[in-house]
C-alpha positions in Angstrom: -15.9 -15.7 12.5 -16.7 -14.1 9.2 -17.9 -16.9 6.2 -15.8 -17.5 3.3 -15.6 -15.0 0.8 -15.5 -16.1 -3.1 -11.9 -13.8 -4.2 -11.1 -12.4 -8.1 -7.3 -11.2 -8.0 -6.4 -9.3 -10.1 -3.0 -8.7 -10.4 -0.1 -11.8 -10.0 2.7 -10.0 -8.4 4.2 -10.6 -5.0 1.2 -9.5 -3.2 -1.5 -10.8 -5.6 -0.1 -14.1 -5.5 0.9 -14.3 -1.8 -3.2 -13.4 -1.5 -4.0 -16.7 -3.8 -1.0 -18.5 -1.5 -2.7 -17.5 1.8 -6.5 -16.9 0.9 -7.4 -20.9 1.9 -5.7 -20.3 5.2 -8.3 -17.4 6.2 -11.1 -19.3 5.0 -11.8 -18.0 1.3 -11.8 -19.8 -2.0 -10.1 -17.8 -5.1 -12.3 -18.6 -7.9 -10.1 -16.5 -10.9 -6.9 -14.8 -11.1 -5.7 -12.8 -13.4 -2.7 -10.8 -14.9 -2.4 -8.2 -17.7 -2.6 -10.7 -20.6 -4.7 -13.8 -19.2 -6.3 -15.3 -16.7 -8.0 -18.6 -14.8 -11.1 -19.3 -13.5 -13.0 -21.7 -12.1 -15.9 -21.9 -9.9 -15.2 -24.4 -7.5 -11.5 -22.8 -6.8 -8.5 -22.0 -8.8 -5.8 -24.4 -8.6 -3.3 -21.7 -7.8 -0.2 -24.0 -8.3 -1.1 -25.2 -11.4 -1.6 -21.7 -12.5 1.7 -20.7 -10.9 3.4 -23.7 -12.8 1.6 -22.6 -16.3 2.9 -19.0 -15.8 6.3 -20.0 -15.1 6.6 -22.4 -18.1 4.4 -20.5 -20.5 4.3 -16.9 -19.5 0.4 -17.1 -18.9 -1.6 -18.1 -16.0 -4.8 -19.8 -18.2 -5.7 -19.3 -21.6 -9.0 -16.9 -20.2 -9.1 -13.3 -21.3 -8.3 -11.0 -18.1 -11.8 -9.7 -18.6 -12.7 -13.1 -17.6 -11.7 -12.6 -14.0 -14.3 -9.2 -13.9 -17.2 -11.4 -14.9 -16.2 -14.2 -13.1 -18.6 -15.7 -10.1 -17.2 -13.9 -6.8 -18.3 -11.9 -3.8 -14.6 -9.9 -3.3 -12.3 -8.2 -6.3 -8.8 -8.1 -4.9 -7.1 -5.1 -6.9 -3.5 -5.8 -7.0 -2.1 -4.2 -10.0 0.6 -1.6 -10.1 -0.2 1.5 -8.9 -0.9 4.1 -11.4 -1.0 8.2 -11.4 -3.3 10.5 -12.7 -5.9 8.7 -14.2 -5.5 5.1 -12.0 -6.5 3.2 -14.8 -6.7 0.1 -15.4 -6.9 -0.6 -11.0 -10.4 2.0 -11.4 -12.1 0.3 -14.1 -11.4 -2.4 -11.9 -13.1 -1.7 -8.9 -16.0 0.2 -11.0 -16.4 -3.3 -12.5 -17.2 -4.7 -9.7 -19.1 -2.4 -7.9 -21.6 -2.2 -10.8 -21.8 -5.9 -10.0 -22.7 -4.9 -6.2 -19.5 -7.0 -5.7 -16.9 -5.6 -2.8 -13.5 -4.7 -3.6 -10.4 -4.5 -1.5 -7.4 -2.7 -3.2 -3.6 -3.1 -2.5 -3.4 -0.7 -5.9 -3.0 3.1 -4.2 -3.6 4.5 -7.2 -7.8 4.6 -6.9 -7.5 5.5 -3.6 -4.9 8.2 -3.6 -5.5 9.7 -7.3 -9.4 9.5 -7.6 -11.0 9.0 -4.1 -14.0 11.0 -4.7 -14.8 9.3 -7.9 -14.3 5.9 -5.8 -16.7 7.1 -2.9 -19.3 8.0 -5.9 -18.9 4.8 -7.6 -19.1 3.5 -4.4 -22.6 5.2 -2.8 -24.6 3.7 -5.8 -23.4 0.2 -5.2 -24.3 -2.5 -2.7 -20.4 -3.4 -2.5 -17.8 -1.5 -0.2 -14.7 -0.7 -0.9 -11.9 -1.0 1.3 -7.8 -0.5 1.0 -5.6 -1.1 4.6 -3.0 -2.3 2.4 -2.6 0.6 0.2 -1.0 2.0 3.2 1.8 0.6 5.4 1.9 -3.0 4.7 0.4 -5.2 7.5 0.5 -2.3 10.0 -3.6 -1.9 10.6 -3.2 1.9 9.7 -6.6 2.7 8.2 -8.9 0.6 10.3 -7.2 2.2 13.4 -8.1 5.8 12.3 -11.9 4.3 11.6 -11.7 2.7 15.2 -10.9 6.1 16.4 -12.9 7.6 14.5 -11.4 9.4 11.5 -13.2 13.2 13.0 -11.1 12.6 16.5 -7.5 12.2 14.5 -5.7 15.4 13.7 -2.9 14.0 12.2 -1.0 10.9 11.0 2.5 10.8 10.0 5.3 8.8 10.2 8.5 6.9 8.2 6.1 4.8 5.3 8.8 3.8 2.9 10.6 0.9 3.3 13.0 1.6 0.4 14.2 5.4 1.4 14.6 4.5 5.2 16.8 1.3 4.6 19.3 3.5 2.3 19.5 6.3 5.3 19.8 3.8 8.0 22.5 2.0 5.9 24.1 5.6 5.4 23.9 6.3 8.6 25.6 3.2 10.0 28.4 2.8 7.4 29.2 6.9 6.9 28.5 6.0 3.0 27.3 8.4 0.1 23.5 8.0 -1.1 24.8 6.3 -4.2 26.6 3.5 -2.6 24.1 2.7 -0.4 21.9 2.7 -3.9 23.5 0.0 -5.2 23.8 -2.1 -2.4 20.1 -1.9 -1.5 19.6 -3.0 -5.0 21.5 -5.5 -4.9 19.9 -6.7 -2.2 16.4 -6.6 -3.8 15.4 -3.9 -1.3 15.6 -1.1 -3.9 13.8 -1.0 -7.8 16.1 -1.3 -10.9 14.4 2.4 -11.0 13.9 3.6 -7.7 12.6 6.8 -9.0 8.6 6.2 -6.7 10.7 5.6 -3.6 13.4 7.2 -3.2 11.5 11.0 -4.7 9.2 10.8 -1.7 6.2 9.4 -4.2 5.3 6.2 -2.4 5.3 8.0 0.9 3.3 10.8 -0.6 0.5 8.7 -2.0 0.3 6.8 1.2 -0.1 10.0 3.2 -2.9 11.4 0.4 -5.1 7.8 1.2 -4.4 9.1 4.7 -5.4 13.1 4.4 -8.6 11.6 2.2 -9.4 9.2 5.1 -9.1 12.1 7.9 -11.0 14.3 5.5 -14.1 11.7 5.6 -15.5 13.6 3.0 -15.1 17.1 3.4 -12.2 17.7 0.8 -10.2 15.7 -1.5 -7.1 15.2 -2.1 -4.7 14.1 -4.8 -0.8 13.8 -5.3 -0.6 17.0 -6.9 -1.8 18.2 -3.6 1.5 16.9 -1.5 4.7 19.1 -0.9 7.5 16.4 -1.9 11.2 16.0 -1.4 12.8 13.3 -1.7 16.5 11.8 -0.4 18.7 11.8 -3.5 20.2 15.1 -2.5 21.0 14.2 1.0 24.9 13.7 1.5 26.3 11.3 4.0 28.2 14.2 5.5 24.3 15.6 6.5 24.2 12.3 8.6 27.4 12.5 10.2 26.6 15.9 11.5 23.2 15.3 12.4 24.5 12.5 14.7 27.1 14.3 16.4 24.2 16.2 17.9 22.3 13.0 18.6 19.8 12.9 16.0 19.5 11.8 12.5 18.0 11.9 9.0 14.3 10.3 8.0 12.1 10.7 4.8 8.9 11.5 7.1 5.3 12.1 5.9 3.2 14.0 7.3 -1.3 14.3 6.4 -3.8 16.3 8.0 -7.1 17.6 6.8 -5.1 20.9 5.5 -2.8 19.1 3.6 0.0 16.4 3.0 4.0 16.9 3.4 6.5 14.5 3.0 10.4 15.1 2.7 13.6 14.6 4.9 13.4 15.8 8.7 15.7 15.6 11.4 14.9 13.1 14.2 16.3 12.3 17.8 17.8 9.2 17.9 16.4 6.4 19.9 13.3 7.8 19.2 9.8 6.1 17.5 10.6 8.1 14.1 13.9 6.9 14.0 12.7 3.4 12.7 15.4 1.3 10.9 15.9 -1.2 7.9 12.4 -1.5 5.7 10.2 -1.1 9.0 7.6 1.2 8.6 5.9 3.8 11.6 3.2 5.9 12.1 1.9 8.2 15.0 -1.8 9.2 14.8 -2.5 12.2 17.2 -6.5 12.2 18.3 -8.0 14.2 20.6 -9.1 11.4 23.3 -6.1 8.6 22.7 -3.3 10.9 22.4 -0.4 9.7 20.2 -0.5 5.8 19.0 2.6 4.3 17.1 2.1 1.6 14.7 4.9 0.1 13.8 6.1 -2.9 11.3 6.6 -4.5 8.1 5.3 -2.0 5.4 5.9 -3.8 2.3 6.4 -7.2 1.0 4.2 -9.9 -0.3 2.9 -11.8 2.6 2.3 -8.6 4.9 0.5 -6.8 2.9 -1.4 -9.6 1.6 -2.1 -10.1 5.4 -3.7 -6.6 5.1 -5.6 -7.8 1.7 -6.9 -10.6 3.8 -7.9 -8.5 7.5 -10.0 -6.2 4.8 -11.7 -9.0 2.9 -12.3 -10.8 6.5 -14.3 -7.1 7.8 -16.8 -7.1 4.7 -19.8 -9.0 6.0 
């Protein structure tokens, strides 16, 4: 079993602070944690629920300056901020932070990874720090380090159902015969959907997640961004288009698709009963490789805890 690793988090949302909830439970000690406006840090291990306590009452975790958490005494920077397009910033300054410290970093933030991947791999080759992100894609489903198992060279393509938002309103419209903006509202309601939506629902999500894919097939040879992914979305897709679609056995799912030529996500029509035809918030992808055929992964691809599982498998393969 790997040693303990000394963790920085930044970033205190769901997945931040379910890896401060669970990091004691793999074995490592969280010695700062920060959010946009402040921060916490101590040597011999945060108190996390004194922190958690101070935030809810005061609206900060500790009276340190984020910057704090950067400079603070760890082996592993846990990037957890919002994702970010274009420029990735603040989750890249992040990560170059610490690599200029020869400090690893495991991101849950998709931005660096799907926006600025060969400035990450740069950053990265003159550090003695890795970099690693299985939770940027798929939640606690082991995407990434499957397609490194594999090897990335002998996997010609992934793709799969990798929003958790978009498939629970087409399953819901699906079951119920319901219009998209019915389903909307309920899923909001419900907590499954964002006040805006907008990331999930217009295919963006799914499209970054299958650019961190393309860049990981790629291993190299080309990069790829977001403005590199044909998109469509599901806000356009009546419940009629459902109802027909099953009448012929099959039925409706915001797919994504990467290869090393390029990245496609938008609405497809799927048998029923099938592996793509996931339902709820699960999450699937098939690999194709050369040797091992087609793999499905399959599960929870969002949500605090499993993707904070995926924070912690990452931190728990850096040596």
């Amino acid at each position: 079993m790997t040693a303990g690793h000394r963790l920085a988090v930044v970033g205190a949302g769901a997945v931040g602070g379910s890896v401060v909830d669970l990091a004691a439970a793999y074995g490592h000690t969280v010695v700062a944690i920060a959010d946009s406006t402040s921060a916490v840090v101590d040597d011999g291990g945060v108190d996390a629920d004194a922190a958690v306590e101070r935030k809810t009452a005061e609206g900060d975790l500790g009276d340190r300056d984020p910057e704090d958490a950067l400079h603070a005494d760890y082996d592993v920077l846990v990037e957890a901020t919002p994702t970010t397009l274009g420029d990735a910033e603040p989750g890249f300054s992040h990560l170059r932070a610490a690599l200029e410290r020869d400090r690893h970093v495991v991101l849950a933030n998709k931005g660096p990874v799907a926006e600025r991947y060969g400035d990450l791999r740069n950053v990265e080759r003159d550090s003695d720090g890795e970099v690693r992100f299985e939770a940027t894609v798929g939640g606690a489903i082991p995407i990434v380090s499957t397609v490194e198992d594999l090897d990335p060279e002998r996997v010609t393509a992934a793709r799969g159902v990798l929003n958790g938002t978009a498939n629970f309103i087409l399953s819901r419209m699906a079951a119920e015969g319901i219009d998209y903006e019915h389903v909307l509202a309920e899923a909001q309601d419900l907590g499954v959907a964002e006040a805006d939506p907008t990331f999930d629902v217009e295919g963006t999500d799914a499209a970054l997640k299958c650019v961190i894919l393309a860049n990981v097939l790629a291993a190299g040879d080309r990069e790829f961004s977001l403005d590199d992914a044909d998109v469509e979305g599901i806000t356009n897709i009546p419940g009629s288009a459902l109802e027909l679609a099953a009448e012929d056995g099959r039925t409706i799912r915001l797919v994504g698709e990467a290869t090393r030529e390029g990245i496609r996500v938008g609405p497809r029509l799927v048998p029923q009963n099938t592996a793509l035809a996931v339902t709820g918030t699960r999450n699937i992808v098939q690999l194709e490789a050369t040797d091992a055929g087609q793999l499905n992964l399959s599960g929870r691809g969002a949500g605090g805890e499993p993707t904070a599982s995926a924070v912690l498998g990452d931190v728990g393969r850096l040596g």
